[in-house]
C-alpha positions in Angstrom: 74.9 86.7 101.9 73.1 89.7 100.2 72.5 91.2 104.2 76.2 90.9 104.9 76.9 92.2 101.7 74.8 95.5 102.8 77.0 95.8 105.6 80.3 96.3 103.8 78.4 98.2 101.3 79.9 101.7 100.2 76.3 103.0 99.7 75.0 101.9 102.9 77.7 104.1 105.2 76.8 106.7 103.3 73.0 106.4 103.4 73.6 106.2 107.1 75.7 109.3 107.3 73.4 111.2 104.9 70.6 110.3 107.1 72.6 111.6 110.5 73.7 115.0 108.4 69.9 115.6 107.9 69.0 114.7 111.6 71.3 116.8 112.9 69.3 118.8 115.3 69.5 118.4 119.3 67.5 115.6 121.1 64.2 117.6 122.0 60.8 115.7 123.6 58.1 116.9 126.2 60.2 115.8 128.8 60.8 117.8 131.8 64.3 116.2 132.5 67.4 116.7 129.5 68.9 114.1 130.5 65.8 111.6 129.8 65.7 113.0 126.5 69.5 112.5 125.9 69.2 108.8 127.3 65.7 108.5 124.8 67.6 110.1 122.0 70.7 107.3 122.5 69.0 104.1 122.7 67.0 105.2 119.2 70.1 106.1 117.8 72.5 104.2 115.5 76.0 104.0 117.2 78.2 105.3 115.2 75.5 108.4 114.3 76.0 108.8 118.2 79.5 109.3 118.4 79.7 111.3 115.5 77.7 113.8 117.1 79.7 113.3 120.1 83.0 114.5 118.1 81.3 117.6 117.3 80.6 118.4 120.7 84.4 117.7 121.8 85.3 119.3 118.4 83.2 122.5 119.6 85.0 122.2 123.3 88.3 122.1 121.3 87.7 125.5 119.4 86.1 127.0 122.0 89.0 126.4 124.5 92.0 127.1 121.7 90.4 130.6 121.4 89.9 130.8 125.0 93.7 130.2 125.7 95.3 130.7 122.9 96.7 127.5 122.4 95.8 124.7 120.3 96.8 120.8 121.7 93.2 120.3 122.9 92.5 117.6 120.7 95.9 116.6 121.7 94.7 116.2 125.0 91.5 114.0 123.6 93.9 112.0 121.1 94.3 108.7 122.8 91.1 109.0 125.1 88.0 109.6 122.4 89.0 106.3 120.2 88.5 104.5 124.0 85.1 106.0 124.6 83.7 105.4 121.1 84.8 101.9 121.2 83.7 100.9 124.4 80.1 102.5 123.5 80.3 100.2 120.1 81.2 97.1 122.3 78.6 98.1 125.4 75.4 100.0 124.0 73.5 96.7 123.3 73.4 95.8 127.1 71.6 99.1 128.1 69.0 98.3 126.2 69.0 94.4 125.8 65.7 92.4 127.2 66.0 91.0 130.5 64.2 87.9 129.5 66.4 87.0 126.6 69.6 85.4 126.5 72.5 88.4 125.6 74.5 87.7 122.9 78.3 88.4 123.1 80.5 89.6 120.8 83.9 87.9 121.5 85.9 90.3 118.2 84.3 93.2 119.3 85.4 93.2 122.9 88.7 91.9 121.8 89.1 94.8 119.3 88.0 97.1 122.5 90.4 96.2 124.7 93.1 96.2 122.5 91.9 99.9 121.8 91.7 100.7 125.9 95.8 99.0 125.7 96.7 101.5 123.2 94.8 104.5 124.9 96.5 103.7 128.2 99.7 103.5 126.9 99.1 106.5 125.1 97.9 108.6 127.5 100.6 107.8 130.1 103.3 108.9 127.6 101.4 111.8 126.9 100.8 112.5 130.9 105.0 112.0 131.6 105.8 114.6 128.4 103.5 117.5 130.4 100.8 117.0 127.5 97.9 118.0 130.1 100.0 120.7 131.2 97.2 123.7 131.1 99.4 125.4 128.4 101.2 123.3 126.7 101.3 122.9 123.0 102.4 120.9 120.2 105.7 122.9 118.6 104.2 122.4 115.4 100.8 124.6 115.6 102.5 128.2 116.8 104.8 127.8 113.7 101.6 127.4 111.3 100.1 130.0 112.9 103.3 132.3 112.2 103.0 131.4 108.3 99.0 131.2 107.6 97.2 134.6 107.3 95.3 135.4 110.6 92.0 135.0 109.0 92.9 131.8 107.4 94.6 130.3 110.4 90.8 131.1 111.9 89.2 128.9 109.8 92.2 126.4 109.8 91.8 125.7 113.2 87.9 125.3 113.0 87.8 122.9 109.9 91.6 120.8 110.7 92.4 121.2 114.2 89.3 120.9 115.5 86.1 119.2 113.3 88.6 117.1 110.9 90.6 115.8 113.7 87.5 114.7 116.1 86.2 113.2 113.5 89.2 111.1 112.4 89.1 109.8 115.7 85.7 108.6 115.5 86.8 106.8 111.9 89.5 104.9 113.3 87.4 103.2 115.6 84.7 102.3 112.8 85.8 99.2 112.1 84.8 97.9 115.6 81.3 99.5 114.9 81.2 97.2 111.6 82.2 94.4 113.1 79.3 95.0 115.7 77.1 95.9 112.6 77.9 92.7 111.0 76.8 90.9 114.4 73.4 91.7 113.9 72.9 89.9 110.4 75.2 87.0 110.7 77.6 86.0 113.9 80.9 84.5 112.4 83.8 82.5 115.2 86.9 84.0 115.7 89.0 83.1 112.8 93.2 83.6 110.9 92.1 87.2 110.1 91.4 88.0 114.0 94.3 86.3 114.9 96.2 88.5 112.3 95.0 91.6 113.4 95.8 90.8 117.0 99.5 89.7 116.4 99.6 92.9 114.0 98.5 94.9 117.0 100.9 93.3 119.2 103.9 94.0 117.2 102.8 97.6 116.9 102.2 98.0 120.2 105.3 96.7 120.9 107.7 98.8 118.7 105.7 102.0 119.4 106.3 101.5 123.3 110.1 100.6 123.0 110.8 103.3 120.5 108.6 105.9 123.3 110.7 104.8 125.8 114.1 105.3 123.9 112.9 108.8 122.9 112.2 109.6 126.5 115.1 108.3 128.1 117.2 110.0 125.5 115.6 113.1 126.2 115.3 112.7 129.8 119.5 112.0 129.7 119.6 114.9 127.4 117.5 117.6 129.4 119.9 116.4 132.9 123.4 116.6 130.7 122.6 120.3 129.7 121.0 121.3 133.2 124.4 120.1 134.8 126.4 121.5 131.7 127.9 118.2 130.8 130.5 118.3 127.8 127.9 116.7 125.3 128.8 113.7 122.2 126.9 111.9 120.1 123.2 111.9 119.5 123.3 114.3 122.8 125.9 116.9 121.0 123.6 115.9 117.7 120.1 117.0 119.7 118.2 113.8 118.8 118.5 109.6 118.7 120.0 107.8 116.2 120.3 104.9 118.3 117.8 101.5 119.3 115.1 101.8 117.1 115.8 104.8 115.5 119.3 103.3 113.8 116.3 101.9 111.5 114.0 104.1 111.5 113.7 107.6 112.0 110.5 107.3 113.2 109.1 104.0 114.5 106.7 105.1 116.9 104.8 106.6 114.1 105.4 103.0 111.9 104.1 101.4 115.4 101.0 103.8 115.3 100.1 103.1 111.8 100.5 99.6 112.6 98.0 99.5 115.3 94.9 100.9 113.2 95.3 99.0 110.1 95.3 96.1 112.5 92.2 97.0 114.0 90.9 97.5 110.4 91.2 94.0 110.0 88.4 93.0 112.8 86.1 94.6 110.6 87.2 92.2 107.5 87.6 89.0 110.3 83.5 90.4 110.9 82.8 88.8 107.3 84.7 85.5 106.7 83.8 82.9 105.5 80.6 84.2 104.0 81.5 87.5 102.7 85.6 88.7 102.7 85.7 92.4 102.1 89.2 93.5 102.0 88.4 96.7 101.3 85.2 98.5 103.1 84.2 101.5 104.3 85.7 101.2 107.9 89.3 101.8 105.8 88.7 105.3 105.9 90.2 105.8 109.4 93.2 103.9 108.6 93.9 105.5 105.1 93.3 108.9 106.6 95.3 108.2 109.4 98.2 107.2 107.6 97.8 109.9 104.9 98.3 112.1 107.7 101.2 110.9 109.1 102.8 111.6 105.5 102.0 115.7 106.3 102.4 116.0 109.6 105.8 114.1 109.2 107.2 116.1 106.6 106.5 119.5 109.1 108.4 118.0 111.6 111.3 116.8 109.8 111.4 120.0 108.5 111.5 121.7 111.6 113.7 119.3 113.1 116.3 119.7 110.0 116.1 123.7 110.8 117.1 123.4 114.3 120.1 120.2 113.8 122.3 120.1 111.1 123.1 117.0 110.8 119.2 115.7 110.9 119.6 115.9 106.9 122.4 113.3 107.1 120.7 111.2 109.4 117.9 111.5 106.5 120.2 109.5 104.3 121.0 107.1 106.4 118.0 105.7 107.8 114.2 104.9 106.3 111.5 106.7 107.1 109.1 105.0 108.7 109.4 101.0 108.0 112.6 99.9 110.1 115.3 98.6 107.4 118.4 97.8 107.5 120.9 100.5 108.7 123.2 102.3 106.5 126.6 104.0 106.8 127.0 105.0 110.2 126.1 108.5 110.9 129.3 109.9 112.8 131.1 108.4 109.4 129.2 110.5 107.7 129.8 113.6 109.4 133.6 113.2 109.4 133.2 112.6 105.8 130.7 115.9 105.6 133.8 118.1 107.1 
């Protein structure tokens, strides 16, 4: 009890972090070979130490690239591909290293957790892939406007501490509950249980209403791009510029609802990781979820903003439909208009 106990422990993360912060210097031995002394430097590690450092070297590739080009999706680029790497080294580390002699032991939540991560990064990246987000210069719409309205010096320092460190690191801390659950493995191995299957129905119906709203939003935009190209009379959401329609009658954003889904579902492997001995409901490994979500609050409010700038009738369409959690419809939005003129 008291070793589980440890592991959900607020103390104990930051002990660990505390003692990765002051061992933050580069792997060095008497080795003739870098890559020995990387490999050396891995297996002594603790996991989650390990990919924090990675995330500083993809944060340092970030900023060193966004100055290079001028540009600044890179972690864009890394969103839905990092969270796949750091959970598949949680899940896989132990059998590098494991004895050939003795017996492995599996860790049924932890590869479920993982694969369900890999799901959402394929998806991801695919959607990311067919909007021209690897394009060598694209960008989000968002960052050039920030950079128009933050003081040069400021926007310097913005895009080293937020864009680049604070992000990379956010996408080590939504994967941290399937380092906890592998954590927990070590003092006490609990069965599958409700909370796992929870967490995996949780995912499922994120998963699902993030990929159907994706795919509304692309066809619509897709039907939208070939309408103007061809300088078809536009009406409706077309004439409007964005979707009102499918999900988005309910929602005006239920791909991001979807998103937020996913990762609090995946924080509830790491509570699954303690039942029946120890439940804790809240633990350190909420940190990724929290932030995550906290973020979607700011970033969501800059686009709506935008978006409200650039249509006219977005701020109707605000009064109409919820935010985030799908609800019930309201008054229908080309009612609203007629009733606006």
């Amino acid at each position: 009890m008291a070793s589980l106990v440890n592991v959900f422990a607020w103390e104990s993360f930051r002990k660990l972090l505390l003692v990765g912060y002051e061992n933050l210097a580069l792997p060095m031995s008497d080795n003739a070979s870098i890559f020995l002394d990387l490999v050396v430097f891995h297996a002594a590690s603790d996991p989650l130490i390990f990919a924090i450092r990675t995330s500083l070297v993809f944060s340092f590739f970030c900023w060193f690239m966004s100055m290079a080009t001028g540009t600044h999706s890179w972690v864009d680029r890394l969103w839905s591909i990092t969270p796949v790497l750091y959970a598949i080294h949680f899940s896989v580390r132990d059998m590098l290293y494991w004895p050939k002699d003795d017996a492995f032991h599996y860790l049924p939540r932890v590869y479920i957790a993982t694969a369900l991560i890999f799901l959402w990064g394929a998806r991801l990246t695919y959607n990311f892939y067919r909007k021209g987000g690897y394009t060598f210069d694209s960008e989000d719409y968002r960052w050039p406007y920030l950079g128009s309205k933050i003081p040069t010096v400021l926007w310097f320092f913005f895009n080293i501490f937020f864009i680049c460190l604070f992000q990379n690191l956010l996408l080590v801390a939504i994967t941290v509950p399937v380092y906890t659950a592998w954590r927990a493995s070590l003092v006490e191995t609990t069965p599958l249980n409700w909370i796992d299957a929870v967490a995996t129905l949780l995912f499922i119906s994120g998963f699902t209403l993030e990929t159907i709203a994706d795919r509304q939003q692309w066809t619509f935009q897709e039907k939208k791009r070939k309408a103007i190209i061809n300088k078809e009379a536009l009406i409706g959401d077309y004439k409007r510029g964005f979707l009102t329609q499918g999900l988005f009658r309910y929602s005006r954003h239920p791909n991001f609802f979807g998103e937020m889904t996913i990762w609090w579902s995946i924080y509830l492997f790491s509570v699954a990781a303690g039942y029946p001995t120890y439940v804790s409901w809240v633990n350190p490994s909420i940190v990724g979820a929290f932030t995550l979500t906290c973020l979607f609050q700011g970033s969501t409010l800059l686009t709506e903003f935008l978006t409200a700038k650039k249509y006219p009738s977005y701020k109707l369409y605000k009064k109409t439909t919820s935010r985030f959690i799908p609800l019930p419809a309201g008054t229908n939005l080309d009612e609203l208009e007629k009733k606006a003129k």
